[in-house]
DRENPA-3360 file (N, C-alpha, C; in nm, 2 decimals, always signed):
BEGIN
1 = XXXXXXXX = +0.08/-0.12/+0.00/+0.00/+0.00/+0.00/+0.08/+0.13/+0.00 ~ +0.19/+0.14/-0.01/+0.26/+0.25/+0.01/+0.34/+0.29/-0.08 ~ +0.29/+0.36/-0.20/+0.29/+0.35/-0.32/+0.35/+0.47/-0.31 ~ +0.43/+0.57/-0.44/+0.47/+0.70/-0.44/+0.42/+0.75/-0.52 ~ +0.36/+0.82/-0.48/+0.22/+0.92/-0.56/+0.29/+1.04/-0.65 ~ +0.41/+1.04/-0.60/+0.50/+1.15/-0.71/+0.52/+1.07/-0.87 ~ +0.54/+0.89/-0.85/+0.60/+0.84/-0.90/+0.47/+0.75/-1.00 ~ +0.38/+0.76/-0.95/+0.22/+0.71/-1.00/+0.22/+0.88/-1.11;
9 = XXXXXXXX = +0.21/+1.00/-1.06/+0.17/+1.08/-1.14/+0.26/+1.12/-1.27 ~ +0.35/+1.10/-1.23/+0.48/+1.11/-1.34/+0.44/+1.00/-1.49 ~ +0.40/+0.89/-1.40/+0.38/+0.81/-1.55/+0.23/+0.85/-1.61 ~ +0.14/+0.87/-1.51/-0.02/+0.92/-1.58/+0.00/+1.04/-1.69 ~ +0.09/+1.11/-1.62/+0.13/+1.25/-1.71/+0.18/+1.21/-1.88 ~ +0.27/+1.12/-1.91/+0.30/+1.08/-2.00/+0.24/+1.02/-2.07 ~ +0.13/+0.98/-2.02/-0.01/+0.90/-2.12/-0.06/+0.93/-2.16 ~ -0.09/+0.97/-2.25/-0.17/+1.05/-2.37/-0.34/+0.96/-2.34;
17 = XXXXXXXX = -0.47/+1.05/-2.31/-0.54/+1.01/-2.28/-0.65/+1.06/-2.42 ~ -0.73/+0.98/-2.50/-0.78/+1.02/-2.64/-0.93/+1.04/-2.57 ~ -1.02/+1.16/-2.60/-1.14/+1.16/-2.57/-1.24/+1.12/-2.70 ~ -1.36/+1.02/-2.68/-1.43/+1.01/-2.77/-1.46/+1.11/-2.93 ~ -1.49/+1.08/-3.03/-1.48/+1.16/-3.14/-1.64/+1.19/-3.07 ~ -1.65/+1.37/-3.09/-1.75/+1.43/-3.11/-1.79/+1.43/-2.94 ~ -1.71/+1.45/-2.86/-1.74/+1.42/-2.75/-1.75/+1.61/-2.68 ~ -1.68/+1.68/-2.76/-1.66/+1.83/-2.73/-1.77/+1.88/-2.79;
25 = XXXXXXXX = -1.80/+1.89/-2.89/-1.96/+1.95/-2.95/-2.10/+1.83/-2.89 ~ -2.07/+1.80/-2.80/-2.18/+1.70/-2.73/-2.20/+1.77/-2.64 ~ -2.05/+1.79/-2.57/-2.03/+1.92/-2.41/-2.11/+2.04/-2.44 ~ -2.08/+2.10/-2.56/-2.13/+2.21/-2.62/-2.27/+2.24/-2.62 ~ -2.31/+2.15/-2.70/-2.45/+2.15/-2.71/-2.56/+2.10/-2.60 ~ -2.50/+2.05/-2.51/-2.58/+2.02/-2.37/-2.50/+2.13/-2.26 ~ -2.43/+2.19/-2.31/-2.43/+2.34/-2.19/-2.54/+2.43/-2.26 ~ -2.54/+2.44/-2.39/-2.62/+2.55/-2.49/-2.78/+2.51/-2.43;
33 = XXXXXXXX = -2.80/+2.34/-2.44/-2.96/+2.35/-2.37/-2.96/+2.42/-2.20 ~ -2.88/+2.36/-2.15/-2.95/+2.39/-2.02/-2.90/+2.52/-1.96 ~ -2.85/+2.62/-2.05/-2.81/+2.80/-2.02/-2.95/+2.85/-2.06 ~ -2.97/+2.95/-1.98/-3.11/+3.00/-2.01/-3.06/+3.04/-2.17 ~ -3.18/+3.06/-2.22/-3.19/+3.14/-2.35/-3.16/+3.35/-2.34 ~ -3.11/+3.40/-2.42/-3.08/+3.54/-2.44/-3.16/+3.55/-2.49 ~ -3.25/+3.66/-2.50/-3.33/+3.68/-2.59/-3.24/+3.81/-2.63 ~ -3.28/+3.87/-2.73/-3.22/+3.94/-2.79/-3.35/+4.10/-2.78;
41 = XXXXXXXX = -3.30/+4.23/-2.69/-3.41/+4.36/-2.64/-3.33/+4.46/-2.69 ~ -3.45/+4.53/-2.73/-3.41/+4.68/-2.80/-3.37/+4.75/-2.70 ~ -3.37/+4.70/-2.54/-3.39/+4.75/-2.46/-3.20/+4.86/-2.48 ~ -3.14/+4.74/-2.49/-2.98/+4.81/-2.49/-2.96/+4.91/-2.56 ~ -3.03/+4.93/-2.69/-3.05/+5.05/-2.74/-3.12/+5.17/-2.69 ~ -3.20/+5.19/-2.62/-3.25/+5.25/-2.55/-3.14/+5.31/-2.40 ~ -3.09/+5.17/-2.40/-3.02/+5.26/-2.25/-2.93/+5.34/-2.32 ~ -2.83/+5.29/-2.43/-2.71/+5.39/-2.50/-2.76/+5.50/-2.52;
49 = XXXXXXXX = -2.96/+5.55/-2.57/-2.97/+5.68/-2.56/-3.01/+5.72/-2.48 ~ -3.00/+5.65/-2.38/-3.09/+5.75/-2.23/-2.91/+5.78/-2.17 ~ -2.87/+5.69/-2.20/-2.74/+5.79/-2.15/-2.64/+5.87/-2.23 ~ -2.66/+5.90/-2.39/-2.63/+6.01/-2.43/-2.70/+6.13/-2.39 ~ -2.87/+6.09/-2.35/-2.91/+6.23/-2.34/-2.88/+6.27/-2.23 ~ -2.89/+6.18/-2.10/-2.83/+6.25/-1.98/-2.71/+6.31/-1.99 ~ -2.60/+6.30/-2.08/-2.47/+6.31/-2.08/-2.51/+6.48/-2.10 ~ -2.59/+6.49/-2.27/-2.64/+6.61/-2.32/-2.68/+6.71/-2.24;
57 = XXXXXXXX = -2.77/+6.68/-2.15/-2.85/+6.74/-2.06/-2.78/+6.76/-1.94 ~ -2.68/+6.73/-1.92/-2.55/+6.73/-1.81/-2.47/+6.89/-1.86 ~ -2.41/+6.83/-2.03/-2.32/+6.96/-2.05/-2.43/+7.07/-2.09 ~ -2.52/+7.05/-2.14/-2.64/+7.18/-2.14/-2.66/+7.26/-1.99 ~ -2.65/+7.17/-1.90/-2.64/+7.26/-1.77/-2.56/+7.32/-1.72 ~ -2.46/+7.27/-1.76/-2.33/+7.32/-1.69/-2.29/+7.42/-1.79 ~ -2.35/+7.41/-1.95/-2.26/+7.55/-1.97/-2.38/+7.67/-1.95 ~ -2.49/+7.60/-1.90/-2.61/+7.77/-1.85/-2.59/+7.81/-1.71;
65 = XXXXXXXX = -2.50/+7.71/-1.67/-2.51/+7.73/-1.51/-2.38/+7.82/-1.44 ~ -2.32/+7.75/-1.53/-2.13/+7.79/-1.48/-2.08/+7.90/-1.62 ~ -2.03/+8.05/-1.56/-1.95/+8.10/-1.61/-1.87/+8.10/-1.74 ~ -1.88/+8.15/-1.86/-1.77/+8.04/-1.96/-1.65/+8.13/-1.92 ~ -1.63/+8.21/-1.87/-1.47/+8.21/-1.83/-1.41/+8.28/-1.71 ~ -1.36/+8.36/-1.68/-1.27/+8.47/-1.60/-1.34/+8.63/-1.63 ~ -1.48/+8.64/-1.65/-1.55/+8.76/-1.67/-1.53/+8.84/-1.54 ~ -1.48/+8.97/-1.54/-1.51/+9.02/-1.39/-1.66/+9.05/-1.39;
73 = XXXXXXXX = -1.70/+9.03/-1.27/-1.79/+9.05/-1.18/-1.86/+9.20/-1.16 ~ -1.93/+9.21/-1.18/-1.98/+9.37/-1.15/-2.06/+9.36/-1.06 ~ -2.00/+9.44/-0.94/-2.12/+9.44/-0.82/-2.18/+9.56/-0.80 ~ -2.30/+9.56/-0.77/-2.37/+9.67/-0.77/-2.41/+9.71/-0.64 ~ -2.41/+9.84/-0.59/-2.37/+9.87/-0.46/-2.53/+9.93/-0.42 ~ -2.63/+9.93/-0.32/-2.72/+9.99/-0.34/-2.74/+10.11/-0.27 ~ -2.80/+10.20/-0.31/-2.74/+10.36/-0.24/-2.89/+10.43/-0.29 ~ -2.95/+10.45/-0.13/-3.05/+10.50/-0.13/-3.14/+10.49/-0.21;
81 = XXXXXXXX = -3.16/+10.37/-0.24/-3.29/+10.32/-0.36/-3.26/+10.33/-0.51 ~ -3.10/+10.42/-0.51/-3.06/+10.34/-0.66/-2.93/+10.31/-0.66 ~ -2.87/+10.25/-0.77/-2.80/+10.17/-0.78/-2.69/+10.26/-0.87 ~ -2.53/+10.21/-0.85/-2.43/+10.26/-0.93/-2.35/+10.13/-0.89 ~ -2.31/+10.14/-1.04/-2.20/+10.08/-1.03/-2.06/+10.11/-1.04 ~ -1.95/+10.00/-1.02/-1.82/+10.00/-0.97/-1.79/+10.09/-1.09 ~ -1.66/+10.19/-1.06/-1.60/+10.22/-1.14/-1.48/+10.14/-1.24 ~ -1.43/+10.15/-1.34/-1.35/+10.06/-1.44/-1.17/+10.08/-1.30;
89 = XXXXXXXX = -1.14/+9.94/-1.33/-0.99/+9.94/-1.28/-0.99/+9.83/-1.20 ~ -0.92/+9.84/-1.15/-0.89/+9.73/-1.02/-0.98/+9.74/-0.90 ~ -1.01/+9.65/-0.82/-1.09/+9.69/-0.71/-1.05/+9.58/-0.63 ~ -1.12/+9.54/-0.50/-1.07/+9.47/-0.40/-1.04/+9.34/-0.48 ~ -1.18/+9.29/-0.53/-1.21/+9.12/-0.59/-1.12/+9.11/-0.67 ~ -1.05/+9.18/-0.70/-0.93/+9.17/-0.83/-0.83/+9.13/-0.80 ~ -0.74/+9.15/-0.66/-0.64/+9.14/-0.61/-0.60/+8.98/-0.59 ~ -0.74/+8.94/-0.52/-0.67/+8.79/-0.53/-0.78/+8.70/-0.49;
97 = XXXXXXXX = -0.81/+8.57/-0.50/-0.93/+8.49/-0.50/-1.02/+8.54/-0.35 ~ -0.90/+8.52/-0.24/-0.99/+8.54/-0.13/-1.06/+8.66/-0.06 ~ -0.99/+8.76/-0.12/-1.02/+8.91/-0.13/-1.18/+8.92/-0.23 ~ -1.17/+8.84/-0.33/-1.30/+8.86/-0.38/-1.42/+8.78/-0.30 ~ -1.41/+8.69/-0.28/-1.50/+8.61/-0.15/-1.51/+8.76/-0.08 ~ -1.42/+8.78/-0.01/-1.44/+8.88/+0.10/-1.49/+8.96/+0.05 ~ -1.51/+9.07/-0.02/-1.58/+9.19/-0.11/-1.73/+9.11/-0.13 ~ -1.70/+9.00/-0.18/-1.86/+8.96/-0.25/-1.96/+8.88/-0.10;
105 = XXXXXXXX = -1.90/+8.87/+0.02/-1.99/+8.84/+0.14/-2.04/+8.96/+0.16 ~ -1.92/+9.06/+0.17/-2.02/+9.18/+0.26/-2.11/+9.27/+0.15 ~ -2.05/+9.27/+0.04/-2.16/+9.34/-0.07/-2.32/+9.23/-0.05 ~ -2.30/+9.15/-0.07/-2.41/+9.08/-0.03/-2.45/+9.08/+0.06 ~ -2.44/+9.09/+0.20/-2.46/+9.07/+0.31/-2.56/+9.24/+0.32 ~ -2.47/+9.35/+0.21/-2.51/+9.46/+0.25/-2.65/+9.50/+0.18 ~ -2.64/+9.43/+0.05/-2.72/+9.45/-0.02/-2.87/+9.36/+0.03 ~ -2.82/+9.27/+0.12/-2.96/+9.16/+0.13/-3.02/+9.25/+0.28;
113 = XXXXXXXX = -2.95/+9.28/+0.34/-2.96/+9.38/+0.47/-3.09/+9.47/+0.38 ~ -3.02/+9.55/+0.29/-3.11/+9.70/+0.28/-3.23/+9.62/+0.21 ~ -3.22/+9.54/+0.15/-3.34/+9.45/+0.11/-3.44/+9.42/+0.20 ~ -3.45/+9.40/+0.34/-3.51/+9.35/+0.44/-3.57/+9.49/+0.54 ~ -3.46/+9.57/+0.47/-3.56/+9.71/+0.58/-3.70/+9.72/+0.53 ~ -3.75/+9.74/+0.66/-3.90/+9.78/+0.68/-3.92/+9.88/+0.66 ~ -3.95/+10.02/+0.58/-3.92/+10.15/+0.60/-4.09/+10.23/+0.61 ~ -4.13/+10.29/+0.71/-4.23/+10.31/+0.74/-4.27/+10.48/+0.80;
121 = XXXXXXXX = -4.41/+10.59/+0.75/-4.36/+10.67/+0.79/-4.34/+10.68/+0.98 ~ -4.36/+10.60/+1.05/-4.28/+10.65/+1.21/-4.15/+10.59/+1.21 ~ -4.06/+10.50/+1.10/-3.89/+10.52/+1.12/-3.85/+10.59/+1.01 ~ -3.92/+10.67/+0.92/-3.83/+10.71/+0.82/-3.72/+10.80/+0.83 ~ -3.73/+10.92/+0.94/-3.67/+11.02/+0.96/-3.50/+10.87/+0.99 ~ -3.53/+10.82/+1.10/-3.39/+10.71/+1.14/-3.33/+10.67/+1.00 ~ -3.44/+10.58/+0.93/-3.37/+10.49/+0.83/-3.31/+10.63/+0.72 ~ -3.35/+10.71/+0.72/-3.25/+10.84/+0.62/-3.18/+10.90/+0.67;
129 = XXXXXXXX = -3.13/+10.91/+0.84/-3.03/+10.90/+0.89/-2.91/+10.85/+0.85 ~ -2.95/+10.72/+0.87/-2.87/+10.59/+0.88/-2.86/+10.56/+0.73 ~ -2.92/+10.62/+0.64/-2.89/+10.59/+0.47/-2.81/+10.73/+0.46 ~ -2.80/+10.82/+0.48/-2.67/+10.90/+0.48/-2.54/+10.88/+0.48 ~ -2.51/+10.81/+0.61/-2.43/+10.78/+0.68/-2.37/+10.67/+0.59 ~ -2.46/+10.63/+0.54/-2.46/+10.47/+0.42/-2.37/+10.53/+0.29 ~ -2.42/+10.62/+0.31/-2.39/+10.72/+0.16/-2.25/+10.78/+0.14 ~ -2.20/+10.82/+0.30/-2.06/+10.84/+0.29/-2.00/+10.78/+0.31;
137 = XXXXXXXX = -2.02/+10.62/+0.38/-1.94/+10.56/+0.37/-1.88/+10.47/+0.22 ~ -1.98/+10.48/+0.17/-2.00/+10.47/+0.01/-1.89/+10.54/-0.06 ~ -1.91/+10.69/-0.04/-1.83/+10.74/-0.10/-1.67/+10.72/-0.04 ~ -1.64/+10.69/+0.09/-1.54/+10.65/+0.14/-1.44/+10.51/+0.06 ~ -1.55/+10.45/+0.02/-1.53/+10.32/-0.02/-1.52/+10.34/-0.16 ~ -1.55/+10.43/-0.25/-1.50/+10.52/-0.41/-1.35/+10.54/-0.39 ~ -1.33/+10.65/-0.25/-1.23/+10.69/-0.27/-1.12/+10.60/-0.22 ~ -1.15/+10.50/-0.14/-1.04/+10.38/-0.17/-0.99/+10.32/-0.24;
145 = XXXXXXXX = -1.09/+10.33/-0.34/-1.12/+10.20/-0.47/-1.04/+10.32/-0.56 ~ -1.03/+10.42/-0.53/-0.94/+10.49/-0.64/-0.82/+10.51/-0.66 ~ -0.80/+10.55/-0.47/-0.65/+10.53/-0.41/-0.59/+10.37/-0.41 ~ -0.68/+10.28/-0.42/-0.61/+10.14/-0.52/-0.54/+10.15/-0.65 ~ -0.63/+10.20/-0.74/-0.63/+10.23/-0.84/-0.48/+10.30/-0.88 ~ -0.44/+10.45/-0.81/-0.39/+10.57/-0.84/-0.24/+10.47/-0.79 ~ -0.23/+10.45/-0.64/-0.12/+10.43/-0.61/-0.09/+10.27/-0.59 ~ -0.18/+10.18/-0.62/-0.15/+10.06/-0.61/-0.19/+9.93/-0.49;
153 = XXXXXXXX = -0.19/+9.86/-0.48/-0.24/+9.72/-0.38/-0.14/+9.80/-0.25 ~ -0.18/+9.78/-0.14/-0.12/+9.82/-0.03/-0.21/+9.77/+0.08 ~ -0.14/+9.78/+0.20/-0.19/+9.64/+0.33/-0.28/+9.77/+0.38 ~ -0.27/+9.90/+0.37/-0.33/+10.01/+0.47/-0.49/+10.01/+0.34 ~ -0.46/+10.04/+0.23/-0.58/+10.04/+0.17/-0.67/+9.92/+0.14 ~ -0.60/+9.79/+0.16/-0.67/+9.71/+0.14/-0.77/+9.63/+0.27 ~ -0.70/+9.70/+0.42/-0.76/+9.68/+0.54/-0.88/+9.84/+0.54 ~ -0.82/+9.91/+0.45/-0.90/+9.99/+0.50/-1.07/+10.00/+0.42;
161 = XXXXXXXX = -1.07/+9.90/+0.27/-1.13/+9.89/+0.23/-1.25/+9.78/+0.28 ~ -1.15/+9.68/+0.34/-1.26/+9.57/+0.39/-1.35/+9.65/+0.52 ~ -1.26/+9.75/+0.58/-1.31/+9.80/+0.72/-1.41/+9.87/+0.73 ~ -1.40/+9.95/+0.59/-1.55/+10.00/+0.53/-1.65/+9.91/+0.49 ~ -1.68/+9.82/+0.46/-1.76/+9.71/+0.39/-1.81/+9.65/+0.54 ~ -1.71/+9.64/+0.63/-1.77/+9.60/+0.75/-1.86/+9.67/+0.85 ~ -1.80/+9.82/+0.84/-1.86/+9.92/+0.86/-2.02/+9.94/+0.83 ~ -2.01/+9.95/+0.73/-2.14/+9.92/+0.61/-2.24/+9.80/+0.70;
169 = XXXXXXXX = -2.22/+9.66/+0.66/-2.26/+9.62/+0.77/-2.34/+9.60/+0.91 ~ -2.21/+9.64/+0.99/-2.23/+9.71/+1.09/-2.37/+9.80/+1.15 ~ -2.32/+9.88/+1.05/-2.45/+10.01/+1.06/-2.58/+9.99/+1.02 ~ -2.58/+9.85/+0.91/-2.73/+9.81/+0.86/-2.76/+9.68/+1.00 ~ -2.69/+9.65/+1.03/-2.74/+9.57/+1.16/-2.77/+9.66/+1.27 ~ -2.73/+9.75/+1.30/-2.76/+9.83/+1.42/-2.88/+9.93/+1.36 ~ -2.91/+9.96/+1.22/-3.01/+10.01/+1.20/-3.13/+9.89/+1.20 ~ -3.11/+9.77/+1.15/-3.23/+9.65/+1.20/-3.26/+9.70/+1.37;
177 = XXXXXXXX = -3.17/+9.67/+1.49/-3.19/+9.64/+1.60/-3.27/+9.81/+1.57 ~ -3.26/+9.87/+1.57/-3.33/+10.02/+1.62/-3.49/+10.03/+1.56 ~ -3.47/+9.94/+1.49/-3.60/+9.96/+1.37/-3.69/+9.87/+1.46 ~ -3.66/+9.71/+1.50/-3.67/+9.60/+1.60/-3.72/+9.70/+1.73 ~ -3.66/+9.79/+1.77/-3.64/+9.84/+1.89/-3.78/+9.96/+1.92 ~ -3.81/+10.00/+1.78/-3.91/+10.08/+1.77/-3.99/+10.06/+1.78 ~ -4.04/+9.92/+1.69/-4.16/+9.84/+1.64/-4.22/+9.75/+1.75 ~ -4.15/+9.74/+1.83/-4.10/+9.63/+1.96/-4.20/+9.77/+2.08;
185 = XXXXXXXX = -4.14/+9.90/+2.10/-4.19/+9.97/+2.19/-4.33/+10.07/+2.12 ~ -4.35/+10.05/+2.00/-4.46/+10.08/+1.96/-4.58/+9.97/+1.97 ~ -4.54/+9.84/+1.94/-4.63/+9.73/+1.99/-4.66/+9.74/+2.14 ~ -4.60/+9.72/+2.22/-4.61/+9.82/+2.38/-4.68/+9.92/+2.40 ~ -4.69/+10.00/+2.32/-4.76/+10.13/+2.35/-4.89/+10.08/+2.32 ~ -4.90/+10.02/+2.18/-5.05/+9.98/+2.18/-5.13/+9.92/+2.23 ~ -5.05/+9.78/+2.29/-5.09/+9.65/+2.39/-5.18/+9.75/+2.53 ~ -5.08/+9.88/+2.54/-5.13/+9.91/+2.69/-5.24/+10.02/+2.67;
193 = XX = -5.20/+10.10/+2.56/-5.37/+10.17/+2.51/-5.48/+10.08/+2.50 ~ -5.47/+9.99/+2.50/-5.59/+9.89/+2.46/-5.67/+9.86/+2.57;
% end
């Protein structure tokens, strides 16, 4: 019983073993019955165009949605119920990616502010106060934008431009709380006349 199985496989190996004639197209044709059938669907053609059109409908959005290049930006500043725009040159957003972020939060921030005042005749005399004050800081923020312009990128004008913008800000949030502050002791006054 103790046979060498190295020495058994060595000679099997050398044996040429002949399989019946027609014994491979017998294999064939009895895997071919018992594999399901393919049927053959238009369906494949249909997916190829549902996904060219999604592809279509992809780049159609992206070139209505996204910028086609490096256009500057024109922000529009709002100044007492009308609008001017930037003058031509350099301005903050120009200097460098994060400078324009910063310019385009608080122009926004300023612009969505004066969008939300309530302006009524018992706060109007305040809110034209406080749009004055809006007004020169505006023009503060020209004459920065010019002294960029005249003498160049510098750390004093470029803190001093954000400082304005915050300023701006600033003064539309403390003109909300006053407005809040009014409407707040005017509802008081009426609660207790009543």
């Amino acid at each position: 019983m103790g046979q060498d199985l190295r020495k058994l496989f060595k000679e099997q190996r050398n044996e040429k073993f002949l399989m019946k004639e027609g014994h491979e197209a017998r294999f064939l044709a009895r895997i071919e019955d018992e594999l399901p059938k393919r049927k053959k669907s238009s369906f494949g053609l249909f997916k190829i165009a549902a996904a060219v059109l999604v592809l279509l409908a992809a780049g159609w959005l992206a070139y209505q949605l996204l910028p086609p290049g490096e256009d500057p930006v024109k922000t529009t500043i709002v100044n007492k119920g009308d609008t001017t725009e930037k003058k031509e040159g350099i301005s903050l957003g120009d200097l460098s990616p994060d400078l324009k972020k910063v310019e385009n939060y608080y122009v926004a921030n300023i612009n969505y502010e004066l969008s939300k005042l309530e302006i009524s005749e018992d706060n109007k005399a305040m809110v034209d106060g406080f749009m004055d004050r809006l007004s020169e800081l505006n023009l503060e923020y020209n004459r920065l934008n010019a002294e960029l312009n005249q003498i160049g990128p510098n750390d004093q004008t470029i803190n001093a431009l954000i400082k304005n913008l915050q300023l701006r800000l600033q003064l539309l949030h403390k003109l909300k709380e006053k407005l809040n502050e009014l409407k707040s002791s005017k509802n008081e006054h009426d609660t207790n006349t009543v």
